[in-house]
C-alpha positions in Angstrom: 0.0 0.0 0.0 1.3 3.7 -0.9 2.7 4.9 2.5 1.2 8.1 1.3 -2.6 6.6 1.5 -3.5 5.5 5.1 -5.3 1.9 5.7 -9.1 2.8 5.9 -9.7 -0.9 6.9 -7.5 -0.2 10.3 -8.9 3.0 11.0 -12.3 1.9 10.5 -11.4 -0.6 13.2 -10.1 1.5 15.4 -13.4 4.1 15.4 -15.1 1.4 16.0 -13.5 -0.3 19.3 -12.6 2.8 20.6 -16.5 4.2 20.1 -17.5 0.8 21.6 -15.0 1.4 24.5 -16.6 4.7 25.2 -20.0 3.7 25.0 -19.7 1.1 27.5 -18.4 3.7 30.1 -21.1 6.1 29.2 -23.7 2.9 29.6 -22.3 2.1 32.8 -22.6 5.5 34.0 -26.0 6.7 32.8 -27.6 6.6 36.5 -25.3 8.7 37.9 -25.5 11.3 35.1 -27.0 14.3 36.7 -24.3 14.3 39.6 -22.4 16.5 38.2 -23.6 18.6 35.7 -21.9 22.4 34.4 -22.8 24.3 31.5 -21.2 26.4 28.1 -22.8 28.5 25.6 -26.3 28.8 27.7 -27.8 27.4 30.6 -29.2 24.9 28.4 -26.1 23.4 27.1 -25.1 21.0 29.8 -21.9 18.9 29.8 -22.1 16.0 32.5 -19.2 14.4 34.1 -19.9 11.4 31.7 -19.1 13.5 28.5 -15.6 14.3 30.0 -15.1 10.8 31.6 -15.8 9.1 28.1 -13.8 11.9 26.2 -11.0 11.1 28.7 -10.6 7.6 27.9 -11.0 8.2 23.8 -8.2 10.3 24.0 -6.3 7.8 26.3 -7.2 4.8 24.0 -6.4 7.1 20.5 -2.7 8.3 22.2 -2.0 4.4 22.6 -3.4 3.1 19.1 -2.7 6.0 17.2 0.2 7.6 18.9 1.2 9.6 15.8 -2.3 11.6 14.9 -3.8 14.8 16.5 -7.5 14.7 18.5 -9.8 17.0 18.5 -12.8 16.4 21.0 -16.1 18.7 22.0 -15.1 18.7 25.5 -10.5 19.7 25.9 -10.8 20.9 22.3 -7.4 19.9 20.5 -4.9 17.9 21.6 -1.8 19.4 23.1 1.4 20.4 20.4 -1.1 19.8 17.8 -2.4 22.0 15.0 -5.6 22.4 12.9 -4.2 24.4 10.4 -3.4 23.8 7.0 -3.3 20.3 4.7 -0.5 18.7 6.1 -1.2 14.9 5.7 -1.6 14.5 9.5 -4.3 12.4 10.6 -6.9 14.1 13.1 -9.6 12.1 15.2 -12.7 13.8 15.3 -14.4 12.9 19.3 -17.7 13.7 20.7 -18.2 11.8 23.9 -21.6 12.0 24.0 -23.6 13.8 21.2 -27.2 14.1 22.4 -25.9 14.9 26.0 -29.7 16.6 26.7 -31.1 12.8 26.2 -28.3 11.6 28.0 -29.4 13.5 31.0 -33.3 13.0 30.8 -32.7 9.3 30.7 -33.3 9.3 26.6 -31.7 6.7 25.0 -31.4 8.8 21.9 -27.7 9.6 22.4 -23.9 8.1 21.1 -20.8 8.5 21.4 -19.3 9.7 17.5 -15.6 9.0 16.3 -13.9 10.2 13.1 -10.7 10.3 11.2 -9.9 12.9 8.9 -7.0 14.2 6.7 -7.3 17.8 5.6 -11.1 18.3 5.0 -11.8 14.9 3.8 -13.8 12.3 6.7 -11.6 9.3 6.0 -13.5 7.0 8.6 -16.1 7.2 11.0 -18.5 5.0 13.8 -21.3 6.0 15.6 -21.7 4.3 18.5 -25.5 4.2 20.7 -24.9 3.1 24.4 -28.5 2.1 25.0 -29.1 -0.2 22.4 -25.5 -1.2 21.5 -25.6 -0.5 17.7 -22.8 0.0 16.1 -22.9 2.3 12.5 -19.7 2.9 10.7 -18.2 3.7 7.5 -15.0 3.9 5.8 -14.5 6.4 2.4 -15.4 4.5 -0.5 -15.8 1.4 2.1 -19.7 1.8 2.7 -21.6 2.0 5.6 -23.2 -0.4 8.0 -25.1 -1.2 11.0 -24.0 -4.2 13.2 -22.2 -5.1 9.7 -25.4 -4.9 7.5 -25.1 -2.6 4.6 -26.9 0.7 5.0 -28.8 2.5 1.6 -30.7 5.3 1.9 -34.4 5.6 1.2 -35.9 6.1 -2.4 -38.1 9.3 -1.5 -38.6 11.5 -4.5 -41.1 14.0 -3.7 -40.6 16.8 -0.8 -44.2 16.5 -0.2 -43.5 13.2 1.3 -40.5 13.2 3.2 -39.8 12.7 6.4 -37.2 15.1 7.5 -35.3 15.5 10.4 -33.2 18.7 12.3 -32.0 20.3 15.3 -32.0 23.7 17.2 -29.3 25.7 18.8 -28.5 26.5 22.6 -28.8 29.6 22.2 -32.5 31.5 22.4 -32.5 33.8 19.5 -31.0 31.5 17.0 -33.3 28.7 18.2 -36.3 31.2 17.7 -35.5 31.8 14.3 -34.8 27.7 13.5 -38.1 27.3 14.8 -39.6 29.8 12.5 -37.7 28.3 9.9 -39.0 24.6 10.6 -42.9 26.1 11.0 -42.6 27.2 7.6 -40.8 24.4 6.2 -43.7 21.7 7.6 -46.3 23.1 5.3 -43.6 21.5 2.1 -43.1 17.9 3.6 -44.6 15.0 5.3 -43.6 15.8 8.8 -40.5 16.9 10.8 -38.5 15.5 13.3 -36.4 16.8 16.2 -34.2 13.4 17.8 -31.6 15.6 19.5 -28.5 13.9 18.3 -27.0 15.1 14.7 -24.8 12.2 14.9 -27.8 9.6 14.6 -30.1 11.7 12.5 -27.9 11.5 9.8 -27.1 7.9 10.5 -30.6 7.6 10.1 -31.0 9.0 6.9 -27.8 6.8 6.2 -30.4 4.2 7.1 -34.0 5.5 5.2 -35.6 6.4 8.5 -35.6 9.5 7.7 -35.1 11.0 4.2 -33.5 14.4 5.0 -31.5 16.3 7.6 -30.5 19.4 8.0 -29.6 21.7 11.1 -27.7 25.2 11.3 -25.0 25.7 14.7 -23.1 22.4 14.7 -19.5 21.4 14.8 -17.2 19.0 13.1 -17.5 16.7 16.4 -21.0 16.3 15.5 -21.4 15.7 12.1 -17.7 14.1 11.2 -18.9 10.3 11.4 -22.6 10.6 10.3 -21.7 12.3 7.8 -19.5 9.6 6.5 -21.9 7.3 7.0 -24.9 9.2 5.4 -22.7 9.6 2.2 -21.2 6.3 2.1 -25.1 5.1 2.2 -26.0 7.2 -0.5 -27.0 10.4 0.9 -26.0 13.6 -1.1 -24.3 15.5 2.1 -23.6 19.3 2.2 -21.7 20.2 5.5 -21.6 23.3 6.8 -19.8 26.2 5.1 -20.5 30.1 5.4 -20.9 31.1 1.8 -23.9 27.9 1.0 -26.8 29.5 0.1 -28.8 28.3 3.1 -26.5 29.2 5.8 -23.9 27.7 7.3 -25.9 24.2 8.1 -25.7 20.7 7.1 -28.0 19.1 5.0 -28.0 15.7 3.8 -30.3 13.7 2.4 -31.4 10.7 -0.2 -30.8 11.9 -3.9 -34.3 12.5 -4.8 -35.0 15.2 -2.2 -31.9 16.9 -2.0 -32.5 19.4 -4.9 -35.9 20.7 -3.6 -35.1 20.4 0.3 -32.2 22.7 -0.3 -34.2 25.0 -2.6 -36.8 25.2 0.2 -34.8 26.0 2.7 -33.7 29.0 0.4 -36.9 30.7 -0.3 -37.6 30.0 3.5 -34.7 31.8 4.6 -32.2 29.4 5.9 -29.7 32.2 5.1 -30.6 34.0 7.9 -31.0 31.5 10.8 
């Protein structure tokens, strides 16, 4: 193999047991969740002492597999001596201990613990781990995507009227004022919409066809790395988030058929704006 292309096979791997590692410590932990709990950007966005507990030990586990890359995780940010900046072929893991930390702390078991590799801007591999029921979704980059090892596809939906479409809100009041406006408006052009509180598992389930789109403004690379791997590798046409798109800086991703009428209706709605 090149020594300039890494092994997607082993790094798939590893995403996976370490993901699976972390979601058995979060499991184990999820009685005692509200014992400790601070907050961030408002006093809705709660991290518990399981979401830095789990990010301590996939940073622990990546330093003694992958003693070489750089880790970036929601909780310590990025690893010490390393930098974000710039292509330089360095391998970066992508951690978020618990994405759907809310769930996490109602007792909703809605949540997972999210893992990804990436080289420059490309999302090399990726799982997605769910502590409650134990499923396992990864993908590798022109691997596929599975669940428990069965191969995911996305759904064949093919009118906007009929889809199912998922998305998310921010922490913060204002923004998550105007999302909601945006999502009132946007129920009137599909079947219905869904808010599951984890970006990392709504787009693993449009990976799967449980939902047919996605899309959600406010969210970082820790939550959308893997799923977003996964969605694509399923079939999914996924846009991540980028300043200049012309519905804001969001992620959308969803089966072919939609994707050219979701994104246009998020336009005209005024996604730009949110």
């Amino acid at each position: 193999m090149n020594s300039d292309r890494p092994d997607l096979d082993n790094l798939r791997a590893v995403a996976v047991q370490v993901a699976g590692e972390a979601a058995e410590l979060a499991s184990s932990k999820q009685a005692v969740a509200g014992d400790e709990v601070r907050t961030k950007s408002s006093r809705t966005d709660v991290v518990t002492a399981v979401d830095t507990a789990v990010e301590e030990l996939l940073r622990r586990r990546l330093a003694e597999l992958r003693p070489s890359d750089a880790v970036l995780g929601e909780e310590a940010g990025l690893s010490a001596a390393d930098s974000w900046a710039g292509d330089d072929g360095q391998l970066r893991w992508v951690v978020d201990p618990i994405d759907g930390t809310v769930n996490f702390l109602y007792g909703i078991p809605w949540y997972a613990v999210s893992v990804a590799v990436v080289r420059g801007d490309e999302v090399l591999a990726g799982a997605v781990v769910e502590p409650a029921s134990g499923r396992v979704w990864s993908a590798s980059l022109g691997g596929g995507a599975t669940v428990d090892g069965r191969p995911l596809g996305v759904s064949g939906a093919d009118e906007l009227a009929l889809a199912l479409v998922s998305t998310g809100f921010s922490y913060q009041a204002e923004r998550r004022s105007r999302q909601g406006a945006l999502a009132a408006s946007l129920l009137s052009e599909v079947r219905d919409i869904r808010r599951f509180g984890s970006a990392a598992l709504d787009l693993c389930a449009v990976a799967a066809g449980w939902c047919d789109g996605y899309y959600e403004h406010a969210i970082n690379q820790w939550d959308w790395a893997a799923g977003a791997l996964i969605a694509r590798e399923a079939g999914a046409v996924v846009q991540t988030p980028d300043p200049e798109a012309p519905f804001g800086n969001a992620i959308v991703a969803a089966t072919p058929g939609i994707v050219v009428p979701l994104t246009e209706a998020l336009v005209a709605l005024g996604a730009a704006r949110v």
